[in-house]
C-alpha positions as CSV (number, residue, x, y, z in Angstrom):
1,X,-22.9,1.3,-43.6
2,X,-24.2,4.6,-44.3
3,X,-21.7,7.9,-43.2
4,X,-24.8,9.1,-41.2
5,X,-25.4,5.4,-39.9
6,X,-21.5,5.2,-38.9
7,X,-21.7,9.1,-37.0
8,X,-24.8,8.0,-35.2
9,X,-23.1,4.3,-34.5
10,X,-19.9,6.5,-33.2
11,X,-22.0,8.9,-31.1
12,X,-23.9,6.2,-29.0
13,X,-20.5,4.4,-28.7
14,X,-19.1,7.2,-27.4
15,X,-22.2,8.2,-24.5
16,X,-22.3,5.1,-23.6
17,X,-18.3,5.1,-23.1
18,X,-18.8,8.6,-21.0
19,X,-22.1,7.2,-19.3
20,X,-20.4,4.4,-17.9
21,X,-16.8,5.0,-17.5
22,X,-14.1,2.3,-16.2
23,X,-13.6,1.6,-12.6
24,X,-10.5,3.5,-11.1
25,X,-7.7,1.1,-10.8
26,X,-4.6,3.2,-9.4
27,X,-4.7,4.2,-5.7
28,X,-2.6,6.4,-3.6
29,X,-2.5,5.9,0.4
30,X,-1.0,8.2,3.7
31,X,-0.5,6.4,6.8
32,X,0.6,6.5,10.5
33,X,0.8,3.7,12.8
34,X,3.4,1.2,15.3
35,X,6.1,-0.5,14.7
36,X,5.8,-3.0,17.7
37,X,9.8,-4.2,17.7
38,X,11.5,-3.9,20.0
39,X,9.0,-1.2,21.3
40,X,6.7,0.0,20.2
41,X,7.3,3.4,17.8
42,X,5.1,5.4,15.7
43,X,5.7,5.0,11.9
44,X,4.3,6.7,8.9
45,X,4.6,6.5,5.4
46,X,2.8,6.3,2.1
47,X,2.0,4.0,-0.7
48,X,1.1,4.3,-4.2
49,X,-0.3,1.7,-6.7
50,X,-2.0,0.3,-9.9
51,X,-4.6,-2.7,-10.0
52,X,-5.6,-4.4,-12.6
53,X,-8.6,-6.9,-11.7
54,X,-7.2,-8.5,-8.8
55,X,-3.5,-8.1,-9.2
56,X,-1.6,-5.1,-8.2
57,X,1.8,-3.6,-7.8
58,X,2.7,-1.1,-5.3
59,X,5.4,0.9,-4.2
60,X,5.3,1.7,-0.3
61,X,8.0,4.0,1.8
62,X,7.3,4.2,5.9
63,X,9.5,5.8,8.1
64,X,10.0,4.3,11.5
65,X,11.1,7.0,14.6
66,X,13.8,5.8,16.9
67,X,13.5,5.3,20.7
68,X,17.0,5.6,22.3
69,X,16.3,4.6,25.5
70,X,14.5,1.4,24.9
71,X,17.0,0.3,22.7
72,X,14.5,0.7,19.6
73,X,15.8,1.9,16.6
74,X,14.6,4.1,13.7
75,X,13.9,1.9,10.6
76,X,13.5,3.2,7.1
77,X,11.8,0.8,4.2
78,X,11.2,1.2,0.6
79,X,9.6,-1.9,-1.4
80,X,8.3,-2.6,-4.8
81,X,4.8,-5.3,-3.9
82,X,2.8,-8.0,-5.6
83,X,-1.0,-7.0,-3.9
84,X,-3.6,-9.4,-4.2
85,X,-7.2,-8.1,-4.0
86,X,-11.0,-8.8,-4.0
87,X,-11.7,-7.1,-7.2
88,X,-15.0,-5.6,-5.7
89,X,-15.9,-4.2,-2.2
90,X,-17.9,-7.1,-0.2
91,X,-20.2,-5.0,2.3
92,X,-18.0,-2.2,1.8
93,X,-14.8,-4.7,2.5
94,X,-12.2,-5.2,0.2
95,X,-9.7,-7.5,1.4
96,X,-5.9,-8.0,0.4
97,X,-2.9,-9.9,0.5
98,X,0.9,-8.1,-0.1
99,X,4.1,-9.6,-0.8
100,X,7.2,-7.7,-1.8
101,X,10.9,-6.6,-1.6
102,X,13.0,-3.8,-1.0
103,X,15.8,-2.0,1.1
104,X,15.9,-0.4,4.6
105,X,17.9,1.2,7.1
106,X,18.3,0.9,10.7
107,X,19.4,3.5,13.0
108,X,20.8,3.4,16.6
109,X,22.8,6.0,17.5
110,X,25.5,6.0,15.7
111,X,24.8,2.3,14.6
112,X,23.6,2.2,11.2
113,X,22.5,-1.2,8.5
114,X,21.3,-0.7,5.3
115,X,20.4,-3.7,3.6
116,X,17.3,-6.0,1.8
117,X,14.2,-6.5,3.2
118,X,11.5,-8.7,2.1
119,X,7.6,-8.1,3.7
120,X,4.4,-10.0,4.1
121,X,1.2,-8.8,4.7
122,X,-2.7,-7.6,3.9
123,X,-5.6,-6.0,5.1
124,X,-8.8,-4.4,4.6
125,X,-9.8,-1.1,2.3
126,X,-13.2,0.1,4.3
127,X,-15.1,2.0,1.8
128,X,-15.7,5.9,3.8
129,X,-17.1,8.2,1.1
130,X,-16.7,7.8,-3.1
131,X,-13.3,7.3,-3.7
132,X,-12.0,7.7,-0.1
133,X,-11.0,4.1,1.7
134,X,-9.9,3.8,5.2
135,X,-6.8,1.4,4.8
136,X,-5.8,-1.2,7.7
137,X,-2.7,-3.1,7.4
138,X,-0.3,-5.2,9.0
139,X,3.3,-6.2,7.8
140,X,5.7,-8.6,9.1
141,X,9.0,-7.7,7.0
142,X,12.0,-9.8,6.9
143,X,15.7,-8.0,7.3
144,X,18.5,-9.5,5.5
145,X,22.3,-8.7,7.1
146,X,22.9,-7.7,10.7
147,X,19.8,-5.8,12.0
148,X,19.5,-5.7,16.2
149,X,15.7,-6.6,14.9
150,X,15.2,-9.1,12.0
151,X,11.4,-9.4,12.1
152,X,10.0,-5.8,13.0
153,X,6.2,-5.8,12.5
154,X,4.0,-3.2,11.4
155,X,0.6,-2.3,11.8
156,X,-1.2,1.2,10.4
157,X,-4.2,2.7,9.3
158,X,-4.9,5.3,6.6
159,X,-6.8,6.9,4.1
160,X,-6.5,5.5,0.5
161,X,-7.9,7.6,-2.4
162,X,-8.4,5.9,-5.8
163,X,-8.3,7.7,-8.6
């Protein structure tokens, strides 16, 4: 090949690369929602992860308040998660599947656990505007030791910007 032939064989490469550049694959996500065990408690929290195809990892914190007076406590989580996805938005939809492990730490006064925690769970990325998704998700974790509540659920919504 020609040096001319090779530049204009690099230049097309490369406006073609620029012209149609790869799909985002990492995502970062703010939520707020319940924590419906014992009663329910407002939790927040963010997540932040990479996606390859349909096959993820994330790493999610929440933070769980405390209720005294119900009995309720605060619950702190940290995980590392497999996420299973569509690898497309159907009508805007992209669905998902989560499994992963971790720590937490439950609060009661002056009771306090701090153990593993395992979690299960998906949901739904609703397509708003470009890169902005509203996130929906619902987690039933698993606490290993002496919890008052083994199985707290979760449920939250968010906004999820890939980039």
């Amino acid at each position: 090949m020609r040096r001319w032939q090779a530049s204009a064989f690099a230049c097309c490469v490369l406006g073609l690369v620029l012209a149609f550049p790869a799909r985002a694959f990492a995502d970062a996500t703010a939520f707020i929602g319940v924590n419906t065990s014992p009663s329910n408690r407002t939790t927040k929290g963010f997540a932040i992860g990479v996606t390859v195809l349909v096959v993820g990892v994330e790493f999610e914190y929440s933070d769980t308040s405390e209720d005294l007076p119900a009995g309720a406590p605060s619950l702190r989580t940290g995980s590392g998660n497999l996420l299973v996805q569509t690898p497309i938005p159907i009508a805007g939809l992209q669905f998902y599947g989560t499994a992963g492990v971790g720590g937490y730490r439950e609060t009661l006064a002056t009771r306090q656990e701090t153990n593993v925690a395992a979690n299960i769970g998906g949901g739904v990325k609703i397509s708003l505007l470009g890169p902005v998704k509203l996130r929906v998700d619902y987690r039933l974790f698993k606490l290993q030791g002496s919890p008052l509540h083994s199985k707290p659920q979760r449920i939250y919504a968010g906004l999820n910007l890939m980039f």
